[in-house]
N, C-alpha and C positions, 0 to 999 in steps of 0.2 A: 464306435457306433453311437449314432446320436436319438436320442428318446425322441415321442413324438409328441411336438413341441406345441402342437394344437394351432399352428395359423401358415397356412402359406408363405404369407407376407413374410412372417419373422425366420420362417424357413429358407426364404428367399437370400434376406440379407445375414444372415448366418453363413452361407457359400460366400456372401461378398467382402467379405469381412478378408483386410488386408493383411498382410504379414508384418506391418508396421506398428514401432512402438507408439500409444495413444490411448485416452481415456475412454469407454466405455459405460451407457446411460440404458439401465433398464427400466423398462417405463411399465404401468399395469393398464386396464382395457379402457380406463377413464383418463390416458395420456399422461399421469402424473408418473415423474421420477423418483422410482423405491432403492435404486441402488448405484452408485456412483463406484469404476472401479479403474485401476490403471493395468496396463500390461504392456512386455517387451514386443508381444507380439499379438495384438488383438487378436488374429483369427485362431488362436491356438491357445489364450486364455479363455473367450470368450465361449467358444464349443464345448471347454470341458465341463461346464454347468450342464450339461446337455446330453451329457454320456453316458448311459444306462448302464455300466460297469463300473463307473467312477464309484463310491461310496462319499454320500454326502448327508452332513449332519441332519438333523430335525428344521432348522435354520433356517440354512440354507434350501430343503426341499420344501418349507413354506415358499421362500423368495420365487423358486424357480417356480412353483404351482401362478404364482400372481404375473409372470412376466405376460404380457401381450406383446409387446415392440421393443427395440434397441436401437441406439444412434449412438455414434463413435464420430471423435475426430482422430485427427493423428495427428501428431506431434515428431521434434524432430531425434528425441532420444530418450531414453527411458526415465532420465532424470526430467526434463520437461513433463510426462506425463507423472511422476513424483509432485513436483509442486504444484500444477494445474489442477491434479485429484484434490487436494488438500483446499486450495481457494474453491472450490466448487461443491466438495463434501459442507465446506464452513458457509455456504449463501444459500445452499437447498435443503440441508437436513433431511435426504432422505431418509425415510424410517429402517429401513434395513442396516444404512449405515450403524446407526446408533444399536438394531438389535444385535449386528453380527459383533460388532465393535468389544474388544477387552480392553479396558484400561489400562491397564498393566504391560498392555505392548505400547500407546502413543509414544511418543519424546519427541520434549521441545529443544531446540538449537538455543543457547542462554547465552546472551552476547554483555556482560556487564561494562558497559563502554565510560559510565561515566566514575569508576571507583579509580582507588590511585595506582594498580596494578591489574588495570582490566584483563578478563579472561574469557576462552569461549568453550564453551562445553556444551553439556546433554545432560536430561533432566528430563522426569518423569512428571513432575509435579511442577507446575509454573508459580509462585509465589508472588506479592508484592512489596517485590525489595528494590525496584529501582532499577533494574535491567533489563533489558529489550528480549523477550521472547517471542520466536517463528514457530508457528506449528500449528497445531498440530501433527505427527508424523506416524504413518504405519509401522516403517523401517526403521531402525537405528540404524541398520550393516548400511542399509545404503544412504543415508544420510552421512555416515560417517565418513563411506566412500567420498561425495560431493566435495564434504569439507575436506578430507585429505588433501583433493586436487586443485582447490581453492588457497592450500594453506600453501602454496608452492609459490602463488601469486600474491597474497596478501599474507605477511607472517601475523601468526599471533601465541601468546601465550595460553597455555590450557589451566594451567595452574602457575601459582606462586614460588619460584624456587626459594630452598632454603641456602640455597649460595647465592646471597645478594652483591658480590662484588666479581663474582664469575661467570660470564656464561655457560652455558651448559651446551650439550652436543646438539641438541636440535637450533643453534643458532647458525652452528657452524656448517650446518646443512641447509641452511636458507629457512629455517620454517620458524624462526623466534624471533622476533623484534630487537631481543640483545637489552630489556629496559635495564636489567642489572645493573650495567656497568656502563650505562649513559652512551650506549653505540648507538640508539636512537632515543628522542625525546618523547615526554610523554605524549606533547600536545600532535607529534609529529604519528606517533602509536595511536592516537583518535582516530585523525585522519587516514589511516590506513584501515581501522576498522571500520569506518562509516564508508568505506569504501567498498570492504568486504559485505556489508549490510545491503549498500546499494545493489552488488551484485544479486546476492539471495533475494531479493525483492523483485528483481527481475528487470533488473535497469542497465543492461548489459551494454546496451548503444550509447544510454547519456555517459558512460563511466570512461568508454573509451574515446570518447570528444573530450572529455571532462582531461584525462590524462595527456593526452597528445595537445590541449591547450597549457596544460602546466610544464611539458617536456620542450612546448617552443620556448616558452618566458622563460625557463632554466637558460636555453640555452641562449637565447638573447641577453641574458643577464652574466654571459661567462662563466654560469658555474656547472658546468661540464661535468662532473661527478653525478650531481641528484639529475641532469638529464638524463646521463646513463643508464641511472637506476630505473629512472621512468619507462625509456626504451628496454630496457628488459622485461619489465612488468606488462607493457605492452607487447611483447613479443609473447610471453606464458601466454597472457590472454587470448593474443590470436589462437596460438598452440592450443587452448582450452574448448575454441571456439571449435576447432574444428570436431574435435570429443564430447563435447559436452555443450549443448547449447540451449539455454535457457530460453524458452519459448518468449516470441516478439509479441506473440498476441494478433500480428495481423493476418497470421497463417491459418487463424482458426477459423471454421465456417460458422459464422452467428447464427446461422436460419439451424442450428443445433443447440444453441441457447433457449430454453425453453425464455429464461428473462427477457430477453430482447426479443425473439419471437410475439409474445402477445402486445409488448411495448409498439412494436409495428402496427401490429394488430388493431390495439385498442385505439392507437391515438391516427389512423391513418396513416402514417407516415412514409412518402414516396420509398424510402429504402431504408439501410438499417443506420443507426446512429454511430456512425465510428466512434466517432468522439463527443462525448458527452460532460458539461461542465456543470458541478457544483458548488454552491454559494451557503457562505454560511457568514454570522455575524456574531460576534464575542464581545462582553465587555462587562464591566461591572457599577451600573449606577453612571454609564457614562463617561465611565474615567477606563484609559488604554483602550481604547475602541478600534481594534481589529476586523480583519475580513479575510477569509478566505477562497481561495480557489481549486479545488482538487479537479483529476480529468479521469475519466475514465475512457481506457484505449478498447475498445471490441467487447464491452462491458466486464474489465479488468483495471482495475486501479493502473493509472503511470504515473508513480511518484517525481521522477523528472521532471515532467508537465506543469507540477502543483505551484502555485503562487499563492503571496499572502499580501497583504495590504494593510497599512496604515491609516487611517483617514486622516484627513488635514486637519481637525479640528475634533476633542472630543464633546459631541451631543448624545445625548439618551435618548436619540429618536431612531430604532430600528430601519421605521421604512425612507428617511433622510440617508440614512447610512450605506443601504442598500443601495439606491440610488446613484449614489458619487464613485459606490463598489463598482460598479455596469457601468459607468458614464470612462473611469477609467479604463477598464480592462477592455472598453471599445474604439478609446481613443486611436488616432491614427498613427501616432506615435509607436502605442504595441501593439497595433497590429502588421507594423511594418516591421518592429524590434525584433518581434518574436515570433521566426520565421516557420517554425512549428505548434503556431497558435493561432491557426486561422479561425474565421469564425464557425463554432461545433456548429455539428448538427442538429444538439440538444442542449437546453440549461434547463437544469432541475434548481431551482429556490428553496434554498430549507424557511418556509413560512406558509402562511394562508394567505387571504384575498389582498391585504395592504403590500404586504413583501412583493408578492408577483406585480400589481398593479407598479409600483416603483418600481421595479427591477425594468419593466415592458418600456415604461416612460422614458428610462435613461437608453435602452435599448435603440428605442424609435429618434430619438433628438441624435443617435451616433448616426443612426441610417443604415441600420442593421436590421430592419423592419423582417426580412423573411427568416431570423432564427428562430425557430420553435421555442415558446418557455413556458414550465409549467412548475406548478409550486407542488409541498407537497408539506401541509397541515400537518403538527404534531400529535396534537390531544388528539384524534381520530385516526391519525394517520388519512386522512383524504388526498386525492389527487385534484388539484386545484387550476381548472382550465379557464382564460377569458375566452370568452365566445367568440371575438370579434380580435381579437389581439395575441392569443396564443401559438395561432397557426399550425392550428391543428386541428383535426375532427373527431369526435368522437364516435365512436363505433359501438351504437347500442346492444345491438346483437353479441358482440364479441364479451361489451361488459355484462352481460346476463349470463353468457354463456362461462363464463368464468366465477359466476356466481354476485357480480356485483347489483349495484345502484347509484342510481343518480339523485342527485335534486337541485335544482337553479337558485342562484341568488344573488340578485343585482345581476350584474352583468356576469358573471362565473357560473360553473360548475361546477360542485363538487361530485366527485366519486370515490366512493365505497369498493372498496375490494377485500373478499378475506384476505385477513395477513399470511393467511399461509399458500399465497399464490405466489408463483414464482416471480410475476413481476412486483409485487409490492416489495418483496426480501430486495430485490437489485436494486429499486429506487432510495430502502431505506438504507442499505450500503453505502449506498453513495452520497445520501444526505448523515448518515453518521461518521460516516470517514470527511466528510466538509466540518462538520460539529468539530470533529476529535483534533482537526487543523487545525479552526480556529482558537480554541480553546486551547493549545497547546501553544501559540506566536501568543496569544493573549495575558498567558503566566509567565511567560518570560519575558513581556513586557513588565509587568508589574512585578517580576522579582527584581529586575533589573532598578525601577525608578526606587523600591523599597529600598534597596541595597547603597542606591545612590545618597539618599536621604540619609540613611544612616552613618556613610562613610562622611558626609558634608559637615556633620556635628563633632566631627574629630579637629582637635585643635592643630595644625602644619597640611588637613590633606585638604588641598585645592581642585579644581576641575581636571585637570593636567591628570595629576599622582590618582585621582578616582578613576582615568579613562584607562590609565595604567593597569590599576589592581585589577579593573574587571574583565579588561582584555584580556590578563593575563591570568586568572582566574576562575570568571566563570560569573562568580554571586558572590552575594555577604558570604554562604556560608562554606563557600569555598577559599574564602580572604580568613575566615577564621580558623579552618581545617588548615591553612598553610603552615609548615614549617618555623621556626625564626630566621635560618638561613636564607629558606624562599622569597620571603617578607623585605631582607634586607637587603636581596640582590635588586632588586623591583625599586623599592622608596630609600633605603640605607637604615643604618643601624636606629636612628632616631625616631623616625616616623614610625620604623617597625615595634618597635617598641611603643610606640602612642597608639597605636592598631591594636597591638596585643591587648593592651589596657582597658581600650574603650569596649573590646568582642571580648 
């Protein structure tokens, strides 16, 4: 029996509510999002907040007292609406999330991919130690569940055995790598977890192009074994596909994104932004000067999508750099290469009025003149419109009613929005996942040139033997972490030995 809920409307779409697994948005009478939830069966999780026999904490009969409205999408399995609650709980912070929330229940999935016996486990606590952690998570059971089904297709180890020259039973069952006793390589146990990584991130389509490209080239190449392997791997994943399928993202209805909603909204825009591209720029004094590109697919990160950039020349001039970033990524070359990178419907600029000005310029000289661009200023966080060149309008009404402001300068706009509107949190996602790109190709550049520098002052190692170490290596201080057998299978006994000396 369901209490009375105080709104037609919300009574209305309570009957409507599907039998399908999908996320769930409660919303209070000022249209903001207080509670983000998942269920196997929305209309039969959803109702029992509503149950006058149920017995519901203090909490939770705050929550239900505030609800005015709800919007649900649906998804295609319970696992999907698993990872979608979690990206969505982490971009809205509803407050109820946080109030109902225990600690002591999340766990993170801890992939430590780059140690010399990587392993994947669950963890309460995330540290920084150098491993790739997903999560937050409600569930452990069913997180565990995911990766069990996962580990069928991608092995991995969970721990370190104490039989290093034997495999153990979980090899022999398909679900261990085998590092033990050298049945696979390390570099070859990476690549498999960067695979299982991509899956969990939700890159399910680029992985299986990705494999079924390296299953032709095996077998073009004659070595009929590691195709086979591939085509099994690809076969689990179809099999996985049919059980378990990790949302594509273009299933979802955006006009239930509160983000993208006002984003429409605010900047007029004909329809909603599928794809939406941001720019970011790294460097240090000028030296390693990178550029980034992340995309976001239905305003969800697709890491597939992401490109990075080198500039041709290092300058310490931001809005130069930008520039030659957009004059590229418009060229006709990729936009012909890259046949799912047409031109978005959006580019977000991590900068203010000079970035977007440069950015628009290299935009207009490709003859991309109708893609919408718009910056989005740090120190303030402003939304950063040209009047005349952004291609877009701005919607006074909608930004007042959202709580903002304006004010003109020179030929831009800047606007003001609380940060704790839905649309500023999506814009800064996107421009902090562009940051976190660039900065991340950026350090590895310059671990990379550091490393080199360093290896060139060893007396016997040449250009040749440094391209060697690092390929096969990593960094300096993966050439120093080496072995002396490692060292010597790579350069030989001598050189390894002049390594060891000079690290």
């Amino acid at each position: 029996m369901l209490s009375d809920v105080g709104s037609t409307k919300l009574n209305d779409k309570l009957n409507d509510l599907p039998l399908s697994p999908g996320v769930y948005f409660y919303k209070d009478k000022d249209g903001n999002i207080i509670y983000i939830g998942k269920a196997a069966k929305l209309r039969a999780r959803v109702r029992q907040y509503f149950q006058k026999t149920r017995y519901k904490d203090p909490k939770t009969v705050a929550l239900v007292n505030e609800i005015a409205d709800l919007e649900w999408m649906v998804v295609d399995s319970e696992l999907d609406a698993l990872f979608l609650e979690a990206e969505l709980i982490r971009r809205y912070l509803p407050k109820y999330n946080i109030l109902l929330r225990d600690d002591k229940s999340l766990v993170y999935i801890r992939i430590d991919i780059d140690s010399d016996y990587p392993t994947v486990s669950f963890t309460r606590r995330p540290i920084d130690d150098g491993a790739r952690y997903f999560g937050p998570y409600t569930s452990k059971y069913t997180i565990m569940q995911a990766l069990k089904l996962l580990r069928r297709v991608f092995p991995y180890a969970t721990q370190k055995s104490s039989a290093h020259k034997r495999p153990g039973l979980h090899y022999y069952l398909g679900l261990d790598p085998g590092l033990e006793d050298g049945r696979t390589s390390l570099d070859d146990y990476r690549a498999n977890l960067r695979r299982l990584i991509s899956y969990i991130e939700g890159n399910r389509v680029g992985l299986i192009r990705e494999l079924e490209r390296d299953m032709a080239r095996a077998a073009k190449a004659r070595e009929f074994e590691r195709a086979a392997k591939i085509r099994d791997q690809l076969n689990h994943l179809n099999r996985l596909s049919v059980q378990i399928v990790f949302s594509d993202k273009e299933f979802i209805d955006l006009a239930k994104d509160e983000g993208m909603a006002q984003l429409v909204d605010l900047l007029s825009l004909k329809s909603y932004p599928k794809r939406i591209e941001g720019y970011d720029i790294s460097h240090m004094q000028g030296s390693d000067v990178v550029a980034s590109m992340v995309v976001f697919t239905n305003g969800v990160s697709n890491k597939t999508q992401y490109r990075k950039f080198k500039t041709k020349n290092d300058i310490n001039n931001d809005f130069f750099n930008m520039n030659e970033t957009i004059k590229r990524r418009f060229s006709p070359a990729r936009l012909k290469s890259w046949n799912s990178s047409l031109p978005p419907d959006l580019v977000l600029i991590d900068g203010g009025k000079g970035q977007l000005d440069a950015a628009i310029k290299a935009r207009d000289e490709r003859g991309q003149v109708n893609v919408p661009f718009i910056g989005l200023a740090k120190r303030e966080e402003q939304i950063v419109i040209d009047i005349d060149r952004s291609n877009v309008t701005l919607n006074h009404m909608v930004m007042r009613g959202l709580g903002g402001h304006a004010i003109q300068s020179d030929q831009f706009i800047l606007v003001s929005l609380p940060k704790s509107s839905n649309l500023i949190k999506l814009l800064q996602r996107i421009r902090d996942e562009s940051h976190r790109f660039a900065v991340s190709y950026h350090s590895t550049l310059k671990t990379r040139r550091m490393s080199s520098s360093s290896l060139e002052q060893i007396p016997g190692i040449g250009p040749k033997t440094k391209k060697r170490l690092l390929s096969e290596f990593g960094s300096l201080k993966g050439i120093a972490l080496a072995s002396d057998q490692d060292l010597t299978k790579i350069v030989g006994k001598v050189k390894a030995q002049a390594i060891r000396r000079a690290l």
